[in-house]
Biopython code that builds the backbone (N, CA, C, O; Angstrom):
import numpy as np
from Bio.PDB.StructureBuilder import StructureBuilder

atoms = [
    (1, "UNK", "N", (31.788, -32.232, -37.723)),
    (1, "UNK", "CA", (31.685, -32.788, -39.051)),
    (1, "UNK", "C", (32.923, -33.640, -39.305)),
    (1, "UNK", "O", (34.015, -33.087, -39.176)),
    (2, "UNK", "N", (32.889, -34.520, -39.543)),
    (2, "UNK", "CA", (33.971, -35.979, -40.700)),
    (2, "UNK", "C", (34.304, -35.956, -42.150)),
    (2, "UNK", "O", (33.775, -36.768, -42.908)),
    (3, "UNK", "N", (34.644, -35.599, -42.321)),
    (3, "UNK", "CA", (35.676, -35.803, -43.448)),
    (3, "UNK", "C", (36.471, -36.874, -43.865)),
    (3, "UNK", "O", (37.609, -37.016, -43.417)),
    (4, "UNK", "N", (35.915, -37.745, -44.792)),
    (4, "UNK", "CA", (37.144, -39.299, -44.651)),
    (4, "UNK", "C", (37.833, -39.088, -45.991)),
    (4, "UNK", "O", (37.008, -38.812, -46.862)),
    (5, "UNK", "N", (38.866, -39.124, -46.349)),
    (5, "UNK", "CA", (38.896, -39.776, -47.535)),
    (5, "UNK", "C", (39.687, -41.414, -48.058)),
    (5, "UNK", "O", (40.714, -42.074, -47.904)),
    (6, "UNK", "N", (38.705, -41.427, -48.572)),
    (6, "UNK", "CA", (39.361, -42.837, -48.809)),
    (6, "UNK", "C", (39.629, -44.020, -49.791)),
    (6, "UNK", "O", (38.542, -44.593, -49.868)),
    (7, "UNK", "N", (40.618, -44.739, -50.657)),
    (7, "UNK", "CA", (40.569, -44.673, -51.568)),
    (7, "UNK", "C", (39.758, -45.647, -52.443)),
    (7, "UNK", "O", (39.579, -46.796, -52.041)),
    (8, "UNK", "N", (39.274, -45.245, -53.594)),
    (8, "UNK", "CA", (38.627, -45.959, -54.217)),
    (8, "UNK", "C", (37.255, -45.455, -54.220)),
    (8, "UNK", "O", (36.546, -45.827, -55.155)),
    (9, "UNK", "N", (36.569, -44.386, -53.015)),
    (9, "UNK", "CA", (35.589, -43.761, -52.525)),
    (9, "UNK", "C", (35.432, -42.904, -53.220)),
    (9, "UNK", "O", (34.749, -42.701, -54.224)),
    (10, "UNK", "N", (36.610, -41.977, -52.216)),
    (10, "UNK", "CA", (36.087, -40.607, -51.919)),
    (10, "UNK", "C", (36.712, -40.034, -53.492)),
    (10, "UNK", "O", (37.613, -40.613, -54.098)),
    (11, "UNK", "N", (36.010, -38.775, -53.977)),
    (11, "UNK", "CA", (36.375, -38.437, -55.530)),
    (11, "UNK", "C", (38.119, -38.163, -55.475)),
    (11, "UNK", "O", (38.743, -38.050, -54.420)),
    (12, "UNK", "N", (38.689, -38.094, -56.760)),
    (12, "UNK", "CA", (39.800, -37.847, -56.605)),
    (12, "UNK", "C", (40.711, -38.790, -57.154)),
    (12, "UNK", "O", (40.286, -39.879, -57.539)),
    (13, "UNK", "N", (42.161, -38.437, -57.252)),
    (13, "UNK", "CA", (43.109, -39.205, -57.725)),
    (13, "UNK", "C", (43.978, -39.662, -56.032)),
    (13, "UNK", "O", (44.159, -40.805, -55.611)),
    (14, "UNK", "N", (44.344, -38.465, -55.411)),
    (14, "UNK", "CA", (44.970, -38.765, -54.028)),
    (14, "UNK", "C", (43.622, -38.631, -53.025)),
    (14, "UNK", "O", (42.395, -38.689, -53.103)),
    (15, "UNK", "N", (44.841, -38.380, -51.883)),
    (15, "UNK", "CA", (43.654, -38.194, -50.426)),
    (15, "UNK", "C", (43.674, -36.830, -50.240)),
    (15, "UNK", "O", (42.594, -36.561, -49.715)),
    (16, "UNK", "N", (44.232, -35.959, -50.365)),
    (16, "UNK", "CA", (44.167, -34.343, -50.444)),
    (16, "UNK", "C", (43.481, -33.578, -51.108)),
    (16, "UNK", "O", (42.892, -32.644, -50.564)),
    (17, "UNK", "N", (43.388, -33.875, -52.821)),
    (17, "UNK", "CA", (42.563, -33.731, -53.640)),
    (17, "UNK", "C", (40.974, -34.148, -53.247)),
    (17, "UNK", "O", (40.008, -33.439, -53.530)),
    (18, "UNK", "N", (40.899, -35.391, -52.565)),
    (18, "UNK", "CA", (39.685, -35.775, -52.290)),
    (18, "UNK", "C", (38.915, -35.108, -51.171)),
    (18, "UNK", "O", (37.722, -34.855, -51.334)),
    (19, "UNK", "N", (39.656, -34.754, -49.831)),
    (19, "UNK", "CA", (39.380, -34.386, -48.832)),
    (19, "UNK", "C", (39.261, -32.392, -49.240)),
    (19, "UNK", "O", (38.810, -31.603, -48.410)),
    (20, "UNK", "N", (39.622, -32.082, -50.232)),
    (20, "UNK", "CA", (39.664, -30.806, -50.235)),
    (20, "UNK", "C", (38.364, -30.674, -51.291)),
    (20, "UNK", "O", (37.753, -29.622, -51.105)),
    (21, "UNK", "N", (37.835, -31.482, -52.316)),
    (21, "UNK", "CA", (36.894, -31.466, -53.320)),
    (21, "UNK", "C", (35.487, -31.808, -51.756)),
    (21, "UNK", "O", (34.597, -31.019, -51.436)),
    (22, "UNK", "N", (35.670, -32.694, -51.340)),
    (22, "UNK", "CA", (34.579, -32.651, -50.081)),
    (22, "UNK", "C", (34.631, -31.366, -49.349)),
    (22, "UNK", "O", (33.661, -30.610, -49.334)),
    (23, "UNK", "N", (35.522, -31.155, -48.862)),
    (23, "UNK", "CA", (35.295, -29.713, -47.837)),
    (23, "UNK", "C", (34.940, -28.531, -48.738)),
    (23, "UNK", "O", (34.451, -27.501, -48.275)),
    (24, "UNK", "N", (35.240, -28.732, -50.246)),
    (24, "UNK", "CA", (34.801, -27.245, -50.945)),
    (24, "UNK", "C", (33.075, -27.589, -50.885)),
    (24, "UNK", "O", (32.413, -26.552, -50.836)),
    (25, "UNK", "N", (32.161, -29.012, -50.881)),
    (25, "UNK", "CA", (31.326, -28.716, -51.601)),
    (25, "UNK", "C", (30.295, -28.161, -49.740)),
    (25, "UNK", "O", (29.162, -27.691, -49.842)),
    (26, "UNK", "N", (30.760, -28.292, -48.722)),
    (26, "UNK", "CA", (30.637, -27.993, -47.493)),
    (26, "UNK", "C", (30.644, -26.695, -46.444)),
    (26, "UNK", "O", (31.728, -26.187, -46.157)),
    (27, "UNK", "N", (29.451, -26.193, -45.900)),
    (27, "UNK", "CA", (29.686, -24.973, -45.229)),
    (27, "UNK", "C", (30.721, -24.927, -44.540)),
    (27, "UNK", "O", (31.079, -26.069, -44.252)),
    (28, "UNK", "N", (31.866, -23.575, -43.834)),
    (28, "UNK", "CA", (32.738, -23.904, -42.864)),
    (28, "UNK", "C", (32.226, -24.338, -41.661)),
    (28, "UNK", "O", (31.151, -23.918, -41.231)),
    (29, "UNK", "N", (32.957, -25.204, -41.042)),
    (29, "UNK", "CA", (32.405, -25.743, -39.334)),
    (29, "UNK", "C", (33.839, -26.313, -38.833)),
    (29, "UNK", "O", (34.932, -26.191, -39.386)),
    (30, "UNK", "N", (33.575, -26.839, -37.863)),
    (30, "UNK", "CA", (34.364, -27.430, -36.799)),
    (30, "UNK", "C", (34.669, -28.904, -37.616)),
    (30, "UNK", "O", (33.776, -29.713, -37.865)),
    (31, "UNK", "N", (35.808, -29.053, -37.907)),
    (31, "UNK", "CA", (35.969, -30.448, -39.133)),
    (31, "UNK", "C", (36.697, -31.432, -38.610)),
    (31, "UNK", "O", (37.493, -31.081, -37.740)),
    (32, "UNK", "N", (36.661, -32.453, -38.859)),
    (32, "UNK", "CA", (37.605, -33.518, -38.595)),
    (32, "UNK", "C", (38.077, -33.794, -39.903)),
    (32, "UNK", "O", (37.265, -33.762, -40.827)),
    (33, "UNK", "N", (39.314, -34.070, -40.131)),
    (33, "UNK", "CA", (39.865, -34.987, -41.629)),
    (33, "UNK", "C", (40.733, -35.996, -41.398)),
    (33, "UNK", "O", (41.638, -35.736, -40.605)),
    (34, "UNK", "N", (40.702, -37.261, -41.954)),
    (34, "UNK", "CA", (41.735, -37.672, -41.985)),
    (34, "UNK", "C", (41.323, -38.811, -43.179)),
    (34, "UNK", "O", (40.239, -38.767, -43.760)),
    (35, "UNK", "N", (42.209, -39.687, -43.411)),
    (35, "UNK", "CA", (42.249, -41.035, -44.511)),
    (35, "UNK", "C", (42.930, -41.843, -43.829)),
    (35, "UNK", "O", (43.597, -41.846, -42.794)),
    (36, "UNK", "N", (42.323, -43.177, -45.397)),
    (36, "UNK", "CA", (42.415, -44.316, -44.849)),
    (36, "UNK", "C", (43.609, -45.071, -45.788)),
    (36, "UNK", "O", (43.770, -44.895, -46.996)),
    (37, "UNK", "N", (44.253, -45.791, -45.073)),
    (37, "UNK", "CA", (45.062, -46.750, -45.694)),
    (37, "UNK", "C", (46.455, -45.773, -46.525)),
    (37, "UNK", "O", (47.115, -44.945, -45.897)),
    (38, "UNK", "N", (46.648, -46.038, -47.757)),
    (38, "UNK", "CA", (47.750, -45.253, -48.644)),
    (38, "UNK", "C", (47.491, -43.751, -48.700)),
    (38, "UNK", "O", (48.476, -43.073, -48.992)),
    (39, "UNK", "N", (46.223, -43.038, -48.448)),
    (39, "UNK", "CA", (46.077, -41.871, -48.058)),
    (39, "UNK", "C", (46.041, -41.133, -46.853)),
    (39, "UNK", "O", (46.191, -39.913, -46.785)),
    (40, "UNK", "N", (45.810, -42.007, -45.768)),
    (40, "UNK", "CA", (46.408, -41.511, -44.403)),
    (40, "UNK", "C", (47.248, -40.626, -43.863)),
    (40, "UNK", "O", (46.953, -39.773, -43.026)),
    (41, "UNK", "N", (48.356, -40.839, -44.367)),
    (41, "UNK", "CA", (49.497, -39.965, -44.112)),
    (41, "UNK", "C", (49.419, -38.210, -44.680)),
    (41, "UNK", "O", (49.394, -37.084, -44.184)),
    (42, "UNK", "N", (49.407, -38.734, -45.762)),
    (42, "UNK", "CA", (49.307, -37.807, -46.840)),
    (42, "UNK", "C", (47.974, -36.662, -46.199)),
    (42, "UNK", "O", (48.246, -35.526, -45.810)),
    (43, "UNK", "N", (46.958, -37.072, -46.198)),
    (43, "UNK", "CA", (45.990, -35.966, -45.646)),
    (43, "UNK", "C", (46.435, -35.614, -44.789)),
    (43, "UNK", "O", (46.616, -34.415, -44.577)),
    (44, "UNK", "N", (46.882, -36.879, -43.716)),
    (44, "UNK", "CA", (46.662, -36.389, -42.189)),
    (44, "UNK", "C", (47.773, -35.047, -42.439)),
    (44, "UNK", "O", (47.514, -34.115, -41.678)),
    (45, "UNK", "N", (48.937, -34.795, -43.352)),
    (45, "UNK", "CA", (50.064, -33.530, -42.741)),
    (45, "UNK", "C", (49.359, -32.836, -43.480)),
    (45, "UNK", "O", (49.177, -31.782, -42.871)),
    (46, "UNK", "N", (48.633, -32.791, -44.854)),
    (46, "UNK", "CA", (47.697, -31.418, -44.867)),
    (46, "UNK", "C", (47.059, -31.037, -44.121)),
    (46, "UNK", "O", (47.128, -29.864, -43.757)),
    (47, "UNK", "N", (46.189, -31.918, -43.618)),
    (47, "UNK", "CA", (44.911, -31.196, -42.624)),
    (47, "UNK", "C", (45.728, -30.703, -41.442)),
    (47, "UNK", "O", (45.272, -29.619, -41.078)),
    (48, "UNK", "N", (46.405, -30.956, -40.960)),
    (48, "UNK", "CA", (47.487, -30.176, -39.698)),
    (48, "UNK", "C", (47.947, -28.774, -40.611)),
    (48, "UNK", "O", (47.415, -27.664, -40.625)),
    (49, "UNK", "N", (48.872, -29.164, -41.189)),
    (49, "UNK", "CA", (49.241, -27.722, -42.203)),
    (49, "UNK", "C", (48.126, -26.595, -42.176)),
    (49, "UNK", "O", (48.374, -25.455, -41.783)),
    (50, "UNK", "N", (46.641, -27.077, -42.708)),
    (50, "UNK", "CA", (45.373, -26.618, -43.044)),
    (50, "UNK", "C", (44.563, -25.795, -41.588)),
    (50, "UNK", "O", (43.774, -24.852, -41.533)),
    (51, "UNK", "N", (45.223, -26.704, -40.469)),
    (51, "UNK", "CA", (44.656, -26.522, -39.424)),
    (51, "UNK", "C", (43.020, -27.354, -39.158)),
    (51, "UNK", "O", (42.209, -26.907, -38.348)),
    (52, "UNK", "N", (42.813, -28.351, -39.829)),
    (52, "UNK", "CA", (41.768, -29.185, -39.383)),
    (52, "UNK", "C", (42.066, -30.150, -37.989)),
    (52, "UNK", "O", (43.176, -30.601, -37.706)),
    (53, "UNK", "N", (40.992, -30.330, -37.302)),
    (53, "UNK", "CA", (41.449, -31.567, -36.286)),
    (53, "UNK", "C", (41.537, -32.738, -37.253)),
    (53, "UNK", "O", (41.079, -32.951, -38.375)),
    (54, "UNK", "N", (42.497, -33.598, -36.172)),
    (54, "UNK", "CA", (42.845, -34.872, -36.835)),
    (54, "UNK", "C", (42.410, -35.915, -36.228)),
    (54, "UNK", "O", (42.090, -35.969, -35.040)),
    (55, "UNK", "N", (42.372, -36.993, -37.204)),
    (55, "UNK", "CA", (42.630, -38.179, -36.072)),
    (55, "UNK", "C", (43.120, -39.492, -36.649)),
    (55, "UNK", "O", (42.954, -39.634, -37.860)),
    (56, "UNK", "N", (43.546, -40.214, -36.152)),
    (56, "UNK", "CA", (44.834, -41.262, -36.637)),
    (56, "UNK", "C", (44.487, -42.553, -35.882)),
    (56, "UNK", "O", (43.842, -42.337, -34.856)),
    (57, "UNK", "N", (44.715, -43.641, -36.097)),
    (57, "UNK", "CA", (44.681, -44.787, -35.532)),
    (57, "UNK", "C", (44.725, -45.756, -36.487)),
    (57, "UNK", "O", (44.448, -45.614, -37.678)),
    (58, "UNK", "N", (45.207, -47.098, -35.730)),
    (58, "UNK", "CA", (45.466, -48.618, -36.642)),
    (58, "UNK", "C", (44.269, -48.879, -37.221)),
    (58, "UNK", "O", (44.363, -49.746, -38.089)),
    (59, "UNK", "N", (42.745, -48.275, -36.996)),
    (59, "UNK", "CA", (41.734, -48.537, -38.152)),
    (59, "UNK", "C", (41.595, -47.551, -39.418)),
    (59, "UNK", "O", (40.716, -47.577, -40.279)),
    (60, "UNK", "N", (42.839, -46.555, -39.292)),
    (60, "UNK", "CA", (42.753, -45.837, -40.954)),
    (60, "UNK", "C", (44.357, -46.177, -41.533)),
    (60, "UNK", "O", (44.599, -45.800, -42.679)),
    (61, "UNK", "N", (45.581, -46.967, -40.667)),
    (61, "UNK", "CA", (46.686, -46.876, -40.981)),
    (61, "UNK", "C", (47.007, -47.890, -40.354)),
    (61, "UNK", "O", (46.511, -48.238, -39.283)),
    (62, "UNK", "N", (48.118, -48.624, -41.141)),
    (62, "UNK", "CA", (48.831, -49.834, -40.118)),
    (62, "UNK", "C", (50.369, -50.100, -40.163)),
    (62, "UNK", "O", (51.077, -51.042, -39.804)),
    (63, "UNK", "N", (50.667, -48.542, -40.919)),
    (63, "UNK", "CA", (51.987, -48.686, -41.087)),
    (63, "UNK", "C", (52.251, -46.974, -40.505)),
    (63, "UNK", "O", (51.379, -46.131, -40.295)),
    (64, "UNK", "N", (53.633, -46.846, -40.358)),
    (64, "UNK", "CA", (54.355, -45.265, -40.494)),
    (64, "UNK", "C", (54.456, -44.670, -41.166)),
    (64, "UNK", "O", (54.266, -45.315, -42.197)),
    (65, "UNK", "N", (54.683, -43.592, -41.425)),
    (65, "UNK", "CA", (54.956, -42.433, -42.561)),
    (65, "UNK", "C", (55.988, -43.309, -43.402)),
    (65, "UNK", "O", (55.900, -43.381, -44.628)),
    (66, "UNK", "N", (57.246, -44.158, -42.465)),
    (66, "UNK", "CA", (58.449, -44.587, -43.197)),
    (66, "UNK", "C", (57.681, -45.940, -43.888)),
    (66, "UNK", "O", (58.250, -46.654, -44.713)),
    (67, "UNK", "N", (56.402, -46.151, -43.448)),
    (67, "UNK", "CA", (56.280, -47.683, -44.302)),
    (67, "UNK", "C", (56.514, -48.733, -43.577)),
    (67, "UNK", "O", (56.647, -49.803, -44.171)),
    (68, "UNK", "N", (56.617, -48.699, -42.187)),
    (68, "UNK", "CA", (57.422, -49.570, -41.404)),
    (68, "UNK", "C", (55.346, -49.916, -40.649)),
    (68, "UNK", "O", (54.316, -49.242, -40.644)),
    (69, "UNK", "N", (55.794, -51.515, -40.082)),
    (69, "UNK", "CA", (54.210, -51.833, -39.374)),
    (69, "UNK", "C", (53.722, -51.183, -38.155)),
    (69, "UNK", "O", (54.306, -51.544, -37.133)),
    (70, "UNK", "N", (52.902, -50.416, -38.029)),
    (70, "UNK", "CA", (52.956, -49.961, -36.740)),
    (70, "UNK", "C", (52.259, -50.891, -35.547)),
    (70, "UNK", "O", (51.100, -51.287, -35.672)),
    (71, "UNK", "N", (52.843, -51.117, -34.708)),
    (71, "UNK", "CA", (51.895, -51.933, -33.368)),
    (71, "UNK", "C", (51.054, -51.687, -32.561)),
    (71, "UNK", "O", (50.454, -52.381, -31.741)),
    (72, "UNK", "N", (51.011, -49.945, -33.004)),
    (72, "UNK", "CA", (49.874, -49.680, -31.852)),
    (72, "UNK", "C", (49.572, -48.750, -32.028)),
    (72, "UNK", "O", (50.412, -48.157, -32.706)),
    (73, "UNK", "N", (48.417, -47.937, -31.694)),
    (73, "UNK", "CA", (47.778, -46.229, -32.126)),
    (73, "UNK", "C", (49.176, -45.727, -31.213)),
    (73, "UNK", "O", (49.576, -44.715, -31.789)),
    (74, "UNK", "N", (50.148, -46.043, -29.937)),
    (74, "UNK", "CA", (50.713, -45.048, -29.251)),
    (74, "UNK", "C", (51.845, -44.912, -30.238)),
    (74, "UNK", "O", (52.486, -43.874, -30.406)),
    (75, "UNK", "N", (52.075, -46.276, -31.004)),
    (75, "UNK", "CA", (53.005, -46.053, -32.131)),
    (75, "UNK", "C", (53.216, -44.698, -33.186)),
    (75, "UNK", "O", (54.104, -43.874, -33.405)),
    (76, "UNK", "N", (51.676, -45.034, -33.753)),
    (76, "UNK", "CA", (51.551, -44.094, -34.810)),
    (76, "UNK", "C", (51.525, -42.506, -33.924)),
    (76, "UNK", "O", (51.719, -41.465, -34.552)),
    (77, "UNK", "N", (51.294, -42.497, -32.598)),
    (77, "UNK", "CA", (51.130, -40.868, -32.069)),
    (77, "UNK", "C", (52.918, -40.077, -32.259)),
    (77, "UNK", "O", (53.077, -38.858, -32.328)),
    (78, "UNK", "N", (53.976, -41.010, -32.307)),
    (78, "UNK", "CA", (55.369, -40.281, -32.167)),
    (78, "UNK", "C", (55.122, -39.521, -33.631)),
    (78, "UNK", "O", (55.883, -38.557, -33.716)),
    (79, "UNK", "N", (54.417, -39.652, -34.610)),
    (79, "UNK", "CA", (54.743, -39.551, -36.049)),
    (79, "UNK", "C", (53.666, -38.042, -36.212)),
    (79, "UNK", "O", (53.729, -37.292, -37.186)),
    (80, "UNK", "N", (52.793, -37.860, -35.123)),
    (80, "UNK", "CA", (52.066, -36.539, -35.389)),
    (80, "UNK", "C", (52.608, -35.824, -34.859)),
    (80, "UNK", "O", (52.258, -34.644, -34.880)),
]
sb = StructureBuilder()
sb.init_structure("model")
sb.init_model(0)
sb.init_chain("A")
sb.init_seg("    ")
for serial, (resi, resn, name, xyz) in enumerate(atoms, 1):
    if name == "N":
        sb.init_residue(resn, " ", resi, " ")
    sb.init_atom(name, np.array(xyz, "f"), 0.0, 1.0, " ", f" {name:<3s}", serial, name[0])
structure = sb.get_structure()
C-alpha cells in the first residue's frame, strides 16, 4: 500500500497530519509513506520514527533537509 502526501491534496495543514489522517482511515498492512515537495522531509523522518517503509527521490524532493539543491537521488540517500 502508498501513502502520498502531498500538498494542496492530501487533507491536512502539514505532511504528517495528512499522511497520519490517511493511514487512520486504512486497515494495518505493509505501507509505504512518503511526500512531496515542502512535505517530503518532514514525513519522510516520521514515517522512519513510525517505522513505515520509505521512499525518497528527485520526483518527491529537489532539495535537502538543509534546503540546499540536490543533484541526484544518491544525493538525497546521505540524508536518510
Amino acid at each position: 500500500m502508498l501513502v502520498e502526501a502531498i500538498p494542496g491534496i492530501s487533507p491536512g495543514p502539514d505532511g504528517v497530519t495528512a499522511a497520519r489522517a490517511v493511514l487512520d482511515l486504512l486497515p494495518p498492512a505493509d505501507t509505504l509513506v512518503h511526500g512531496e515537495n515542502e512535505w517530503a522531509w518532514p514525513v519522510l523522518r516520521w514515517a522512519q520514527s513510525e517505522g513505515y517503509n520509505l521512499r525518497a527521490g528527485l520526483e518527491d524532493m529537489l532539495t535537502t533537509p538543509k534546503g540546499q539543491p540536490a543533484q541526484s537521488n544518491a544525493d538525497l540517500l546521505h540524508y536518510i
